[in-house]
C-alpha positions as CSV (number, residue, x, y, z in Angstrom):
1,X,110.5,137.5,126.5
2,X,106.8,136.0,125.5
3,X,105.6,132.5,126.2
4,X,106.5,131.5,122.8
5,X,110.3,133.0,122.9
6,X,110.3,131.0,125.8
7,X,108.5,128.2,124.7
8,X,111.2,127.8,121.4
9,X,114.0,127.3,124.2
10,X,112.7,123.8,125.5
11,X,110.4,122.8,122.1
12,X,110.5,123.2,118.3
13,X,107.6,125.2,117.5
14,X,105.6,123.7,114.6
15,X,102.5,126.2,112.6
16,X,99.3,124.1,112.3
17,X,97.9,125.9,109.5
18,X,97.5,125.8,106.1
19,X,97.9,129.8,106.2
20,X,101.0,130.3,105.1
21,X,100.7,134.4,105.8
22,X,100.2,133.2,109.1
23,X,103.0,131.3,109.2
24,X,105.2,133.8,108.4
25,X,104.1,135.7,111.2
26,X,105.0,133.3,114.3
27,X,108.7,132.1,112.6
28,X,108.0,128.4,113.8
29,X,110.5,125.8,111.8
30,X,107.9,123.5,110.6
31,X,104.4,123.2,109.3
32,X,101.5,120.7,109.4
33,X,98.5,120.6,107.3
34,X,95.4,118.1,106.5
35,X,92.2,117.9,104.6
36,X,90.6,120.3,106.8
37,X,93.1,122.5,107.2
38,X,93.7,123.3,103.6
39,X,89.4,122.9,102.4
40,X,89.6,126.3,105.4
41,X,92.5,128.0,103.4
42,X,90.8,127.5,100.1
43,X,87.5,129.2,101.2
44,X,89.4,132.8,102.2
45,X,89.8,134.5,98.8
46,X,93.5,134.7,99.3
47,X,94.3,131.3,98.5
48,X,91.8,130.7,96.0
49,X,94.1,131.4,93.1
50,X,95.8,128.6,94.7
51,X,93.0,126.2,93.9
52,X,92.1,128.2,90.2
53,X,95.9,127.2,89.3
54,X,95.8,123.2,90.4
55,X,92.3,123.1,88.5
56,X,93.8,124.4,85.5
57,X,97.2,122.5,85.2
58,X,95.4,119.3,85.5
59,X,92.5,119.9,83.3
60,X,91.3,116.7,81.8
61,X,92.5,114.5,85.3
62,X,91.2,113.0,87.4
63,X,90.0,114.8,90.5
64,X,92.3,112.9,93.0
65,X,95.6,114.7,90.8
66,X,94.0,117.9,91.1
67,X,93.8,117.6,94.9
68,X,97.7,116.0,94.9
69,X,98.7,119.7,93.1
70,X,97.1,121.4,95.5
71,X,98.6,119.5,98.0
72,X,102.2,120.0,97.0
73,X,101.2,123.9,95.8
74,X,100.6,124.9,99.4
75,X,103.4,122.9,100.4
76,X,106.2,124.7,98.2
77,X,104.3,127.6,99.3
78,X,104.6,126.6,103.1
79,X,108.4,125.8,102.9
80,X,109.4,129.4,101.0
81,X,108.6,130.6,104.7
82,X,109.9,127.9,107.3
83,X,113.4,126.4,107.2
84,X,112.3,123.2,108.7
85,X,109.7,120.7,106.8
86,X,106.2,120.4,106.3
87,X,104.0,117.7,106.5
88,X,101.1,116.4,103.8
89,X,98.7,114.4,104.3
90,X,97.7,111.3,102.5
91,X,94.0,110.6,101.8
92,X,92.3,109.8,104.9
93,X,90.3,107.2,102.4
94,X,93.7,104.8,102.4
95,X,93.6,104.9,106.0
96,X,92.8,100.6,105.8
97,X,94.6,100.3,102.6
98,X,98.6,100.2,103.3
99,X,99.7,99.4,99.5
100,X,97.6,102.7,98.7
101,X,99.3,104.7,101.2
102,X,102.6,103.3,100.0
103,X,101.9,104.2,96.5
104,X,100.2,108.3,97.6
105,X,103.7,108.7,100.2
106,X,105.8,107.3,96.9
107,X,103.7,109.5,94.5
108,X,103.8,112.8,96.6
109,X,107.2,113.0,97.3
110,X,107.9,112.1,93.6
111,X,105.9,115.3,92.5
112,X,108.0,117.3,95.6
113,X,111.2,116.3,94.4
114,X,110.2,117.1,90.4
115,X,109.6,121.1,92.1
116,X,113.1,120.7,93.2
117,X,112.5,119.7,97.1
118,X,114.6,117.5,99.0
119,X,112.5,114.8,100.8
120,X,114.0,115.6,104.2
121,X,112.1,118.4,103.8
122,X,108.8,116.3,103.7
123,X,106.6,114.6,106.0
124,X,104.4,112.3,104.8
125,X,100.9,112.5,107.0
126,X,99.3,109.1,107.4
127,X,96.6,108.1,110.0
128,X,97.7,105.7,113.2
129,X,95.8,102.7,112.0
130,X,97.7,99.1,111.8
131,X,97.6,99.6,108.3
132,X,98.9,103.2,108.0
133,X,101.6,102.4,110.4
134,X,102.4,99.4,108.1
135,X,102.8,101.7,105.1
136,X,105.0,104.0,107.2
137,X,107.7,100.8,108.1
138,X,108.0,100.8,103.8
139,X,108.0,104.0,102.9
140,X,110.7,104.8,105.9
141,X,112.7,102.0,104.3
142,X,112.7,103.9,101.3
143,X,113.7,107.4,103.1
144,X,110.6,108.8,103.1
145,X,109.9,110.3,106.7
146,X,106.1,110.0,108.3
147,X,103.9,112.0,110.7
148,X,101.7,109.8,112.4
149,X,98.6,111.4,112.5
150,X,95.0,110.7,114.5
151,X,97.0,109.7,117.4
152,X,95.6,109.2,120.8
153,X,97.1,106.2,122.7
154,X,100.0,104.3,123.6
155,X,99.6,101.3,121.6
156,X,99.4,103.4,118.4
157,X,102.6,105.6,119.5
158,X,104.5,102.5,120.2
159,X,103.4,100.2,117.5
160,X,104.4,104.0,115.4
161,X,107.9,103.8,117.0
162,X,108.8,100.0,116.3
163,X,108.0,100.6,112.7
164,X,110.5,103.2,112.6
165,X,108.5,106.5,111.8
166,X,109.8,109.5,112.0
167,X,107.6,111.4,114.2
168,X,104.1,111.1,115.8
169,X,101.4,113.7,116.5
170,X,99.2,112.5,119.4
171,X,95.9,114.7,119.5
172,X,96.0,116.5,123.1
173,X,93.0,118.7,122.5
174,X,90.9,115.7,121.2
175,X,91.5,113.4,124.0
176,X,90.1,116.2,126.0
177,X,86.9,116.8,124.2
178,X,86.6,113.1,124.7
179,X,86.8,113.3,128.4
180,X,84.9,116.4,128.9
181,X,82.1,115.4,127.0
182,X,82.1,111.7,128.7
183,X,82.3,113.6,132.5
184,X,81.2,116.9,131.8
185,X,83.9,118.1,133.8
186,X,86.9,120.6,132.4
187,X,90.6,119.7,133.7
188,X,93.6,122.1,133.4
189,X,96.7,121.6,134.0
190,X,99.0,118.6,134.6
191,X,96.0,116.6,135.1
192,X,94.4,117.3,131.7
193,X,93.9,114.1,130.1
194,X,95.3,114.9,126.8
195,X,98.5,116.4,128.4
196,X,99.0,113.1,130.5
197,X,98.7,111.0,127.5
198,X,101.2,112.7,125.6
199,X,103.7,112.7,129.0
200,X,103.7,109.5,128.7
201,X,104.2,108.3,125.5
202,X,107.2,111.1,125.3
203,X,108.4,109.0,128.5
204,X,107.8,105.5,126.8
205,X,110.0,106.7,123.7
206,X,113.0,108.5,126.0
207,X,112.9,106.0,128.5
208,X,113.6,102.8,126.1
209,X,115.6,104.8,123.4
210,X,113.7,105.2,120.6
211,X,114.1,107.7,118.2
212,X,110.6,108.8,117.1
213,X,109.7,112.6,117.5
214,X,106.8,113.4,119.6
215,X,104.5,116.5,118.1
216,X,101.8,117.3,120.7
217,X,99.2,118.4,118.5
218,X,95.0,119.8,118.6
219,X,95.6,122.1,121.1
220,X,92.5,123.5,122.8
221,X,94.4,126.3,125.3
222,X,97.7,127.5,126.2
223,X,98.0,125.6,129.6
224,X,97.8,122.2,127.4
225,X,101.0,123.6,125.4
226,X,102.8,125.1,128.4
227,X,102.4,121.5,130.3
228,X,104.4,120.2,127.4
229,X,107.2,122.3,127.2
230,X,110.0,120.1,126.7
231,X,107.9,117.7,124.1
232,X,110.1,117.5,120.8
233,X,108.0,119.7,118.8
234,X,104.2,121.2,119.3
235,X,102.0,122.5,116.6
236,X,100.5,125.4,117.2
237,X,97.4,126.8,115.5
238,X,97.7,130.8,114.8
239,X,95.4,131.8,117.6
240,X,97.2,130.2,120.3
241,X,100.8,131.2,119.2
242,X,99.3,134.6,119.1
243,X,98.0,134.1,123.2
244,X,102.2,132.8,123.9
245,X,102.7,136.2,122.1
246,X,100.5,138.2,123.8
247,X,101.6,136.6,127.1
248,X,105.3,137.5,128.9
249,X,104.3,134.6,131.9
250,X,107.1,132.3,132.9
251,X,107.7,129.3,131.3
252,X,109.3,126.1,132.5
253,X,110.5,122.9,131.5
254,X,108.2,119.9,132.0
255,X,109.1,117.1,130.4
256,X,112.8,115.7,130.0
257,X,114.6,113.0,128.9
258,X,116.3,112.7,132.3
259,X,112.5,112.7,134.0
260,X,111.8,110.2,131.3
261,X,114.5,107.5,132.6
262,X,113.3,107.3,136.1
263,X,109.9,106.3,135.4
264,X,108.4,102.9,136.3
265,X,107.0,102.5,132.4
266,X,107.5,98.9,131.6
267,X,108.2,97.8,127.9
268,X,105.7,96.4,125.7
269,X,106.1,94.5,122.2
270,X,102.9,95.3,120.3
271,X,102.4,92.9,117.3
272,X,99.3,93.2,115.2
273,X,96.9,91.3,117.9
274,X,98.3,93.2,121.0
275,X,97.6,96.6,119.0
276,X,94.0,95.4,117.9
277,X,93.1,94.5,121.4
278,X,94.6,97.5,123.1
279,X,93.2,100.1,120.7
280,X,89.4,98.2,121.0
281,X,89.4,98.3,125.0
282,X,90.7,102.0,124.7
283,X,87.3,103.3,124.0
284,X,88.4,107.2,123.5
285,X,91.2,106.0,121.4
286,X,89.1,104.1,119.3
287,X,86.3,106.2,119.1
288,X,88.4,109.7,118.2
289,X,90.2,107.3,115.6
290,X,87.4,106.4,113.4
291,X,85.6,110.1,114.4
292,X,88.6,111.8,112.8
293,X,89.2,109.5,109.5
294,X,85.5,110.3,108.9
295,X,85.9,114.2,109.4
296,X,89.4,114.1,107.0
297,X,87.5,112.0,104.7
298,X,84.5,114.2,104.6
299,X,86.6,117.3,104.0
300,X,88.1,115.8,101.6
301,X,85.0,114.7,99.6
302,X,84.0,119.0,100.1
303,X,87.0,119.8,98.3
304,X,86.4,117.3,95.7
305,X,82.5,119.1,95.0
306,X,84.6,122.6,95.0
307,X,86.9,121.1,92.4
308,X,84.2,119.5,90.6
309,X,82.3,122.9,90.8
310,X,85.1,124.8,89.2
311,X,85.7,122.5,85.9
């Protein structure tokens, strides 16, 4: 059996892709995409009709709609090949605003349900800011399930969990870079810094009930995945799930809910000042934060010139 047979015994394995040929490949349940993600799949001439199709059915719209169709068009195109759900992502430009990310989660699971699509199915990407996470504590209300996205500390993941979201993707691979680049050094392992983040907010969460998925996500190698076997779900971009393929190396359990109740974590209540402070003397957190809602943003803005190219 390969590391990812193995891996899919302890973890749901979730594509990170906008590639839904890809996708098909590896079987995982669910999907994930973003601004980046889907400007990549655009620019390979297999999805461009993709693009040609959402530029023609909203000729005379604004911009913004056209991106929305494409949005939900690789989405309905992502969930003809998983069972599980996929995840959209709202525009990284509301990431401050929480009545405009209420009104993008309302709007694009209105246009998913319209093409027939339960919203269980759906997962509603919004950034780990105060304000996203405040958007995600209505739309939740309102059954509409989040992914927590641009997540790298524990304030965010537990100020995530007390608002109710349905599942959190902390950013292994990027808390890495950070720490590589700050030390120059490169650690493996159980002692990578992106792998111990997400140990222990999957700990926090077991250890004081909550009921918030953990999705280990940016992955930069397999050992970072392997040390998280056990995490609710990991996505998986197609070039590592093809090294678990490739590989047949044993694979065991890390992480655990009974692990999770012996630890020594103590509880923390993080209202809007404690989150605030926390997040500002975090200085990798805050810095891979605002570094990643300016790349989404600035992807974003590319697709918009493509778009505009194309009328």
């Amino acid at each position: 059996m390969n590391q990812l047979e193995q891996l899919k015994q302890y973890t749901t394995v979730v594509a990170d892709t906008g590639d839904f040929q890809a996708i098909q490949a590896y079987a995982p349940r669910d999907a994930t995409t973003n601004p980046s993600l889907i400007l990549k799949a655009v620019q390979k001439p297999e999805y461009l009709p993709l693009l040609e199709k959402a530029v023609k059915d909203t000729a005379g719209k604004s911009i913004d709609e056209t991106i929305d169709h494409l949005l939900i068009a690789f989405g309905l195109q992502i969930l003809k090949v998983i069972p599980g759900r996929v995840s959209t992502e709202t525009d990284a430009r509301l990431s401050f605003d929480t009545a405009g990310t209420v009104a993008k989660g309302r709007q694009l699971i209105a246009m998913y349900e319209a093409a027939g699509i339960p919203r269980d199915r759906i997962l509603i990407k919004i950034a780990s800011t105060w304000e996203g996470i405040r958007a995600a504590e209505v739309l939740e209300k309102e059954g509409i399930r989040c992914n927590m996205t641009l997540l790298f500390s524990l304030a965010q993941a537990i100020a995530c969990a007390e608002a109710g979201a349905q599942l959190i993707s902390p950013f292994v691979g990027r808390i890495y870079d950070w720490y590589k680049n700050k030390t120059g050094q490169e650690i493996f392992g159980a002692d990578d810094p992106g792998v111990l983040s997400v140990k222990k907010i999957y700990t926090y969460y077991r250890k004081f009930g909550y009921n918030t998925e953990v999705m280990g996500a940016s992955f930069r190698n397999t050992s970072q995945i392997l040390e998280l076997a056990g995490c609710d779900l990991l996505t998986i971009s197609p070039d590592l799930l093809q090294k678990l393929s490739d590989s047949t190396s044993n694979v065991t359990q890390k992480l655990s809910k009974e692990l999770a109740a012996s630890s020594d974590l103590q509880k923390v209540s993080m209202d809007e000042k404690t989150f605030r402070l926390d997040l500002n003397e975090d200085a990798m957190a805050t810095e891979k934060l605002s570094e990643g809602i300016r790349a989404f943003c600035a992807d974003t803005v590319k697709l918009e010139k493509m778009i505009a190219a194309m009328r």
